[in-house]
Each structure stands twice: as structure tokens, then as C-alpha cells.
C-alpha positions as a printed NumPy array, in Angstrom:
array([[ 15.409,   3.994, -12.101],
       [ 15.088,   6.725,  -9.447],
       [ 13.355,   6.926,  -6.322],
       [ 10.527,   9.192,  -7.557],
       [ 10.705,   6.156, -10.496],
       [  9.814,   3.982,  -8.311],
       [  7.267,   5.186,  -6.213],
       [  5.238,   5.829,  -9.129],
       [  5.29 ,   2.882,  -9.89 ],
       [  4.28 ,   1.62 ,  -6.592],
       [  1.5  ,   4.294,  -6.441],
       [  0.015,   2.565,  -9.329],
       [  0.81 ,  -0.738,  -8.652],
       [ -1.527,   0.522,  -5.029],
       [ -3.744,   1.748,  -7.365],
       [ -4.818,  -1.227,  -8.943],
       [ -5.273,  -3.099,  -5.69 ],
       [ -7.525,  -0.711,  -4.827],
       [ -9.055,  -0.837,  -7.703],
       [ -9.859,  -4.268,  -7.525],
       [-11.039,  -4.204,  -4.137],
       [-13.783,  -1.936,  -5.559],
       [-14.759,  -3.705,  -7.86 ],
       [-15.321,  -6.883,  -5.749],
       [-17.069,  -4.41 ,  -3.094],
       [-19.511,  -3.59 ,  -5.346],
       [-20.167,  -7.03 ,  -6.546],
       [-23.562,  -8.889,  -5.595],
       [-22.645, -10.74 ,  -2.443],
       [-23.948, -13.591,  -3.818],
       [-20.973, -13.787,  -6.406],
       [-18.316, -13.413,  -3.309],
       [-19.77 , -14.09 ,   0.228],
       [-16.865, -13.822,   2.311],
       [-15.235, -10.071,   2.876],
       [-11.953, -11.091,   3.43 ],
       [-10.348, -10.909,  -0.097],
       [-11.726,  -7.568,  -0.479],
       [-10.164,  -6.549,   2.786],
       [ -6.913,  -7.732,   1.582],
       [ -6.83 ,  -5.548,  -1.197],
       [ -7.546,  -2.625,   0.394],
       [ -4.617,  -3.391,   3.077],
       [ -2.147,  -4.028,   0.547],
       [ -3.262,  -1.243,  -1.164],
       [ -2.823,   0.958,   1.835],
       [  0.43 ,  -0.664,   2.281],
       [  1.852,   0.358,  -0.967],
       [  0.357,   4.032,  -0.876],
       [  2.44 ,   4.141,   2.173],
       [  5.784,   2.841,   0.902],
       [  5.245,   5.138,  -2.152],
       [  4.878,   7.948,  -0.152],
       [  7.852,   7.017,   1.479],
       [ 10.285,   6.26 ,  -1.316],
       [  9.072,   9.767,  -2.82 ],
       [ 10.374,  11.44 ,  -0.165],
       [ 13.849,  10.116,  -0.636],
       [ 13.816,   7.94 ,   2.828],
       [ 17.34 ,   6.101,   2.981],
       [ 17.631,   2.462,   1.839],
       [ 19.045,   2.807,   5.916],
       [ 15.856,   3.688,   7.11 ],
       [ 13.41 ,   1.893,   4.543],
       [ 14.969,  -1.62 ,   4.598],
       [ 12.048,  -2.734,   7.675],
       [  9.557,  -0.657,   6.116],
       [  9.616,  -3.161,   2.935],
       [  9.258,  -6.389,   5.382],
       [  7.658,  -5.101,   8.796],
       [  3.633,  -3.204,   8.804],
       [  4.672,  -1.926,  12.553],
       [  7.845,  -0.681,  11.399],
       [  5.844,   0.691,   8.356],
       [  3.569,   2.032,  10.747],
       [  5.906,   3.689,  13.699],
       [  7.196,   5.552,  10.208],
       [  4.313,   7.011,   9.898],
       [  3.114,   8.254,  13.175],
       [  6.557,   9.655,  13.264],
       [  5.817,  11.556,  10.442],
       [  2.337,  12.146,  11.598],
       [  0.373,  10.748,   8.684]])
């Protein structure tokens, strides 16, 4: 499998987190009270956008290893790259 394999895959894999998040959003709060889980979602959703993006561009396994593990090294990436 590539790398542009593989983010794909992540992309969609984001996809469905985000997906899910809303659907719970839209939910009557009565159903799910607490916002948390919903926020979750949406974070690892965001997360995995990200690391797509990322491993689409061809970003060395050098370079990537802390991005997999670590949201501020995930994060200095991207203000790097000014996303």
C-alpha cells in the first residue's frame, strides 16, 4: 500500500468520525446530555484529516513518526506548513 493508499484511507476513516459526531449533534439532547463524546469525534476526526493530509504529501516516516503519537507535534507540523 502506498502513501496516497493510505491517506485515503485515513481521510475516510476521518470521515466517518465526523460523521458520527453529526449525527449525535443533531440528536435530541435528551437522548445524549453530555457534549463530550460528540467533541471527541470531531477531534479525532480533525486529527486524522490532518495526518491524511500529511501522509498525502509524502512526509518522511523521519518526520511523521511524532505526528502519529504527539497532537503538539501534529500541530507545530502544521503551523509550519501554515494550515
Amino acid at each position: 500500500m502506498d502513501d496516497l493508499d493510505l491517506a485515503a484511507g485515513m481521510f475516510r476513516y476521518a470521515e466517518s468520525f465526523r460523521r458520527a459526531a453529526d449525527l449525535l449533534r443533531i440528536q435530541d439532547r435528551k437522548m445524549l446530555p453530555f457534549q463530550q463524546p460528540i467533541y471527541f469525534l470531531y477531534y479525532h476526526s480533525i486529527e486524522l484529516y490532518l495526518k491524511a493530509f500529511f501522509k498525502a504529501q509524502g512526509l518522511p516516516d523521519s518526520e511523521s513518526v511524532n505526528l502519529w503519537t504527539d497532537f503538539r507535534a501534529l500541530k507545530a507540523a502544521c503551523e509550519r506548513r501554515e494550515l
